[in-house]
C-alpha positions as protocol buffer text, in pm:
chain_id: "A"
residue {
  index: 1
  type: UNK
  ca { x: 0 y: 0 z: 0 }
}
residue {
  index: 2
  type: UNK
  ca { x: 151 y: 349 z: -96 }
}
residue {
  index: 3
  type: UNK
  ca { x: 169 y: 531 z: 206 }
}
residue {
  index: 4
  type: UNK
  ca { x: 291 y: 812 z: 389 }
}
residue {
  index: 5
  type: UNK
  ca { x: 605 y: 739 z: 628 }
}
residue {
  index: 6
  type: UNK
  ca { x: 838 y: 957 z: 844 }
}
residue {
  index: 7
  type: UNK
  ca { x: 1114 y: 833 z: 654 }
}
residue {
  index: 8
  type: UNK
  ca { x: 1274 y: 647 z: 372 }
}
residue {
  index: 9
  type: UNK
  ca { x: 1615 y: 487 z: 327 }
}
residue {
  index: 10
  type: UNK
  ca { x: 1861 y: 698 z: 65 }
}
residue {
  index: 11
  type: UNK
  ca { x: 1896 y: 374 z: -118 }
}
residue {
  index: 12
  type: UNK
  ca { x: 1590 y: 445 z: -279 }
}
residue {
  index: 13
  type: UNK
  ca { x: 1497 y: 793 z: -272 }
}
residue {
  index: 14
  type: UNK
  ca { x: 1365 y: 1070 z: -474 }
}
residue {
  index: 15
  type: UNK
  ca { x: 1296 y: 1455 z: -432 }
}
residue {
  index: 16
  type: UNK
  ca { x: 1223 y: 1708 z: -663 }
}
residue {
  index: 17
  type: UNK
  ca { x: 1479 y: 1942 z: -699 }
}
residue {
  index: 18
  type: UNK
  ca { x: 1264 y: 2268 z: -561 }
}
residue {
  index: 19
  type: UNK
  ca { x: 1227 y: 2072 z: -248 }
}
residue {
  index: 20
  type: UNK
  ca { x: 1628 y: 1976 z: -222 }
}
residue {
  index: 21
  type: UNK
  ca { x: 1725 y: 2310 z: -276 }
}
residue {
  index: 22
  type: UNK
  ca { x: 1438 y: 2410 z: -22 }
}
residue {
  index: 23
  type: UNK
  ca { x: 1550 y: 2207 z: 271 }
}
residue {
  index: 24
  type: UNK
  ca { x: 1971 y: 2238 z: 163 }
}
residue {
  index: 25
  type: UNK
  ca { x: 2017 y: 1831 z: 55 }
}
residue {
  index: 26
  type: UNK
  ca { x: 2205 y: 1629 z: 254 }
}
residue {
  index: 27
  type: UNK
  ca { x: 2341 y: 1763 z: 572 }
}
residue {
  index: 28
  type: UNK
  ca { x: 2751 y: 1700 z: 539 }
}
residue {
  index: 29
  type: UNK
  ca { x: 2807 y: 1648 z: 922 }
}
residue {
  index: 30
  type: UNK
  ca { x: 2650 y: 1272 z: 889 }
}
residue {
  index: 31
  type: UNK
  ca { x: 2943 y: 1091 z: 820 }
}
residue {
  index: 32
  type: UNK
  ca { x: 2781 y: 780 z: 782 }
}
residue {
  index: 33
  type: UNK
  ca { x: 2427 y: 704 z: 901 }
}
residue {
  index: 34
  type: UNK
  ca { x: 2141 y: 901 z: 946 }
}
residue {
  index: 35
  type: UNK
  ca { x: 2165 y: 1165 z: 680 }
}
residue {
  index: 36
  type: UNK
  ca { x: 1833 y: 971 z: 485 }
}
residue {
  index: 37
  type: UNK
  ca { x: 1643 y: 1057 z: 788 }
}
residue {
  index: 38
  type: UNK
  ca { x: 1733 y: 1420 z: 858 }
}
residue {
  index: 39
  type: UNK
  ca { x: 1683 y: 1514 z: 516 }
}
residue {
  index: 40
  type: UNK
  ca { x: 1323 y: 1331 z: 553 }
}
residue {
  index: 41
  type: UNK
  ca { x: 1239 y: 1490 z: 905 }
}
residue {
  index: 42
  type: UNK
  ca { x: 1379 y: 1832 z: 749 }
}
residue {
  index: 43
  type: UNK
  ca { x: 1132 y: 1807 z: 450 }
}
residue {
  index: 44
  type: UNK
  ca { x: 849 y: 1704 z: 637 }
}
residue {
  index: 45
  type: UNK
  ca { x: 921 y: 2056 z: 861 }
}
residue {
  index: 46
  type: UNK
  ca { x: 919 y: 2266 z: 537 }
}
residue {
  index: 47
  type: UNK
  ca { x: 553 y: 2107 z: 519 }
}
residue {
  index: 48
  type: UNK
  ca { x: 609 y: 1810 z: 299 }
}
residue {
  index: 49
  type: UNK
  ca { x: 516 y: 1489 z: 287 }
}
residue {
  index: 50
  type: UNK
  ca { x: 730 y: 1132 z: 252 }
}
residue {
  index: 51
  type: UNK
  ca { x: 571 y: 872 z: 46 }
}
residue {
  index: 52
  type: UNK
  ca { x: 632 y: 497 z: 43 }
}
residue {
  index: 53
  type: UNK
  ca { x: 559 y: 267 z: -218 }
}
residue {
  index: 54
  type: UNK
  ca { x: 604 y: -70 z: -221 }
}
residue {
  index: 55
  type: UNK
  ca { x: 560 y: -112 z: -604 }
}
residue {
  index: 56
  type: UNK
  ca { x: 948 y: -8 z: -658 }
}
residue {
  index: 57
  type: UNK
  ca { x: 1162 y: -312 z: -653 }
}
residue {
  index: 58
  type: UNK
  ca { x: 1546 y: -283 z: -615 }
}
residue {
  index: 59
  type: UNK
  ca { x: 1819 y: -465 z: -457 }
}
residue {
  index: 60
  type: UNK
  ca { x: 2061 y: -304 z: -197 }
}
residue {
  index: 61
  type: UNK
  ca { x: 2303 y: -487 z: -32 }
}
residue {
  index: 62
  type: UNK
  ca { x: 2344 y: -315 z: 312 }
}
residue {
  index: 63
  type: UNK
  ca { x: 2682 y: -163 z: 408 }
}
residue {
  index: 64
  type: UNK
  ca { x: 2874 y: -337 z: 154 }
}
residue {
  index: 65
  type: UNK
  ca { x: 3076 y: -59 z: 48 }
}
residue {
  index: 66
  type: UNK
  ca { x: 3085 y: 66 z: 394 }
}
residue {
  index: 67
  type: UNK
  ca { x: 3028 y: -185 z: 628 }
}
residue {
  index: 68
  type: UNK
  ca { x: 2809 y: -183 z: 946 }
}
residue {
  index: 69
  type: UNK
  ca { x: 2930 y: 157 z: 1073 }
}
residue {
  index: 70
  type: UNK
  ca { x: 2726 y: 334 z: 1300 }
}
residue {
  index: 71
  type: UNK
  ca { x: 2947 y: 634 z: 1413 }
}
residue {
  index: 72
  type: UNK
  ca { x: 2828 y: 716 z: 1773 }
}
residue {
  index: 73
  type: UNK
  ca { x: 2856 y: 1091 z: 1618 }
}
residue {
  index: 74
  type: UNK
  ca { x: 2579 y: 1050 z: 1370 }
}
residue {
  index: 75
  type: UNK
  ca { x: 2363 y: 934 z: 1631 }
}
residue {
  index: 76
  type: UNK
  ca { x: 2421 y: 1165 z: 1922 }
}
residue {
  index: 77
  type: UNK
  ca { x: 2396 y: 1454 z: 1598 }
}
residue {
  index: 78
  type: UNK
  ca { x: 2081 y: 1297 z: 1541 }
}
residue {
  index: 79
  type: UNK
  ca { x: 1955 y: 1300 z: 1857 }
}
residue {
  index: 80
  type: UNK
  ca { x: 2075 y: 1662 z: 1908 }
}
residue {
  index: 81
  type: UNK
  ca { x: 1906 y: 1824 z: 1597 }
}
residue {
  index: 82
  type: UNK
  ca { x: 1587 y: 1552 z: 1617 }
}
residue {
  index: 83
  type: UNK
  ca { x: 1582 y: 1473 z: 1958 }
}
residue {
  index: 84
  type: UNK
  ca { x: 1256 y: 1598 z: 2020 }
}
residue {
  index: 85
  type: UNK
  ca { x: 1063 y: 1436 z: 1742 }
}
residue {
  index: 86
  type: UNK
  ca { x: 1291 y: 1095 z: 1838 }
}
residue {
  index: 87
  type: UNK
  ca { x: 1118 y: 1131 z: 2115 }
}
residue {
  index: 88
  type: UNK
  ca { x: 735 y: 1222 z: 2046 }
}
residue {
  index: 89
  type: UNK
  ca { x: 721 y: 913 z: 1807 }
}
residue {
  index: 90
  type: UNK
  ca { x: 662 y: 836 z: 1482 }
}
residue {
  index: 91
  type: UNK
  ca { x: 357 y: 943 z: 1390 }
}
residue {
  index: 92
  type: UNK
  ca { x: 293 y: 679 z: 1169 }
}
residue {
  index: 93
  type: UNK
  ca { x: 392 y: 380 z: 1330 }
}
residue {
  index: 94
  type: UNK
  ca { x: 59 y: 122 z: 1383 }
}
residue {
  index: 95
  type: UNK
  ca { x: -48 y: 162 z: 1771 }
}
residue {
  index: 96
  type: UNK
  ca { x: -139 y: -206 z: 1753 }
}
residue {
  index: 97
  type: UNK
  ca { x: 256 y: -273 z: 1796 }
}
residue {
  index: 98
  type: UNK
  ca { x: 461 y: -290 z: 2031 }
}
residue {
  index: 99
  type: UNK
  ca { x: 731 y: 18 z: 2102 }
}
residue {
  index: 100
  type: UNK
  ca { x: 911 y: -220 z: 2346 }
}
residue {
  index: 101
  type: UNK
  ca { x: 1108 y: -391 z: 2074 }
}
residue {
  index: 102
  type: UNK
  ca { x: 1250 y: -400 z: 1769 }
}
residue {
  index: 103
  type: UNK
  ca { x: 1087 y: -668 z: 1616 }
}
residue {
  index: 104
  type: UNK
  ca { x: 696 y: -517 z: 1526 }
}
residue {
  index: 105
  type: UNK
  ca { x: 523 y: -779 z: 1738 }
}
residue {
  index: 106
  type: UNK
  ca { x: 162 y: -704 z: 1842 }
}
residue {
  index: 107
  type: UNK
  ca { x: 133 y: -460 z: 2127 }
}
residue {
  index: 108
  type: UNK
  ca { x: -13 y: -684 z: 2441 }
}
């Protein structure tokens, strides 16, 4: 079902150029990992929405040119430009599941 999401991986990702421009691209001080996700949190604050579909089909093989890095930078940048949002969750996640893990099981 196409639907709208707080964010969506950079593997996969398009934005028209007026909105790019808008919201400044990709911010530079992600080294690694979660530059996808502040450019989607930064267009959704200019008033924009973020649209999955799951009719594209790709493959992307996770970190292979990279790795599994995970700078602790990245995240505590993250956390102090989105911190707030981190923390009034996601908007879109389904309140039937759980928050308590990782894994999407039903909320009990």
């Amino acid at each position: 079902m196409v639907r709208n999401c707080s964010a969506v991986t950079a593997a996969c990702m398009m934005v028209p150029r007026s909105v790019w421009q808008e919201v400044g691209g990709f911010d530079e001080r992600f080294a690694v990992a979660f530059n996808d996700v502040d450019l989607c949190c930064r267009i959704r604050r200019h008033g924009y929405l973020i649209v999955y579909t799951p009719l594209a089909e790709l493959y992307h093989l996770e970190s292979a040119s990279r790795k599994l890095l995970h700078p602790a930078a990245d995240e505590a940048l993250m956390w102090q430009l989105w911190g707030d949002v981190i923390r009034a969750g996601d908007p879109y996640y389904n309140p039937n599941l759980t928050r308590a893990q990782e894994d999407w099981g039903v909320a009990l």
